[in-house]
C-alpha positions in Angstrom: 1.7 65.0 74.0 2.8 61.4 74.1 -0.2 58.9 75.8 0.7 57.8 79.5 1.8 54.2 79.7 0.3 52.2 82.1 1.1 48.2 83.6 -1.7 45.6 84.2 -2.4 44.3 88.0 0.0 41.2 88.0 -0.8 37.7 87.1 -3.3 36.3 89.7 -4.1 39.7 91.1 -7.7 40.1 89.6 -10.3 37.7 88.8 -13.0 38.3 86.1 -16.3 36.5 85.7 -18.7 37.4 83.1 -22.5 38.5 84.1 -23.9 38.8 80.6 -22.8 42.2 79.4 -21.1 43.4 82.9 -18.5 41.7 84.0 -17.5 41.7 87.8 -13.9 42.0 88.2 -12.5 41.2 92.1 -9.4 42.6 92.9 -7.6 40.5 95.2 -5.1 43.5 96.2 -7.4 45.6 97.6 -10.6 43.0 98.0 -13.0 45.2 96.0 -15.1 43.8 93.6 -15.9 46.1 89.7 -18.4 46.0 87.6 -17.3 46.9 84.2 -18.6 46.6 80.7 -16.7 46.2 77.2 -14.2 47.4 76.5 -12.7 47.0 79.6 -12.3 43.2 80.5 -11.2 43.0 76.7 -8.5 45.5 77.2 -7.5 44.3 80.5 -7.0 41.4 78.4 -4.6 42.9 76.0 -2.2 44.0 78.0 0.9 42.3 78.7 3.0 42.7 81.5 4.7 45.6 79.6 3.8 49.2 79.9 1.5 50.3 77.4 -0.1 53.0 76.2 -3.3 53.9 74.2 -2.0 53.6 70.8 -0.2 50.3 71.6 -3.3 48.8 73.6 -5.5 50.2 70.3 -2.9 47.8 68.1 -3.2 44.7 70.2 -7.0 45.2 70.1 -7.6 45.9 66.4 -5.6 42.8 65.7 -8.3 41.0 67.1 -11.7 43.2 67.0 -13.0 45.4 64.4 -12.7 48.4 65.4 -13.7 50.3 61.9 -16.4 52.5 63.9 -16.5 56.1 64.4 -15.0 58.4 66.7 -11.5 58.3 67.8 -11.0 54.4 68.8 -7.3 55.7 70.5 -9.0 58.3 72.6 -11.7 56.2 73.6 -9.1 53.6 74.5 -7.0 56.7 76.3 -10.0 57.2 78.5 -10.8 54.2 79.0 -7.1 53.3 80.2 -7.8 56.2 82.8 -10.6 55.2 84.3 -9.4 51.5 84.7 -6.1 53.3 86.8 -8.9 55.3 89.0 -10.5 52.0 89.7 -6.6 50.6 90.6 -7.0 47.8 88.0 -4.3 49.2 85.9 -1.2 51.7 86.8 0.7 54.3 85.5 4.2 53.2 84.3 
């Protein structure tokens, strides 16, 4: 089964400030404020205003962390991806 894609908010629609290891992203769209731990800010990072999925966003991250740990980094990612889409930060493509 091929990974869903999913679009970042658009430019200027979130704002992120770090707290030490949370990270309190306001959504400007619907005025609710997240608090969120890595990997998310990180991966909201990543993505480009293309749709991406799992395996892509896993790419784009690896380039830049080490991400040589155990488990399944692409299904971590996978969930991840969903549970940023039931907070409304990202959407499905």
């Amino acid at each position: 089964m091929p990974d869903r894609a999913y679009r970042a908010a658009p430019p200027g629609a979130l704002r992120a400030e770090p707290l030490g290891e949370l990270t309190a992203i306001f959504d400007r769209r619907s005025m609710q404020t997240h608090l969120v731990v890595s990997p998310m800010p990180e991966m909201l990072n990543a993505m480009d205003d293309v749709p991406c999925d799992a395996t892509a966003l896993t790419a784009r991250l690896a380039a830049v962390f080490d991400l040589d740990g155990e488990g399944d980094t692409r299904a971590i990612i996978a969930e991840r991806l969903g549970e940023l889409a039931a907070m409304g930060l990202v959407e499905r493509a």
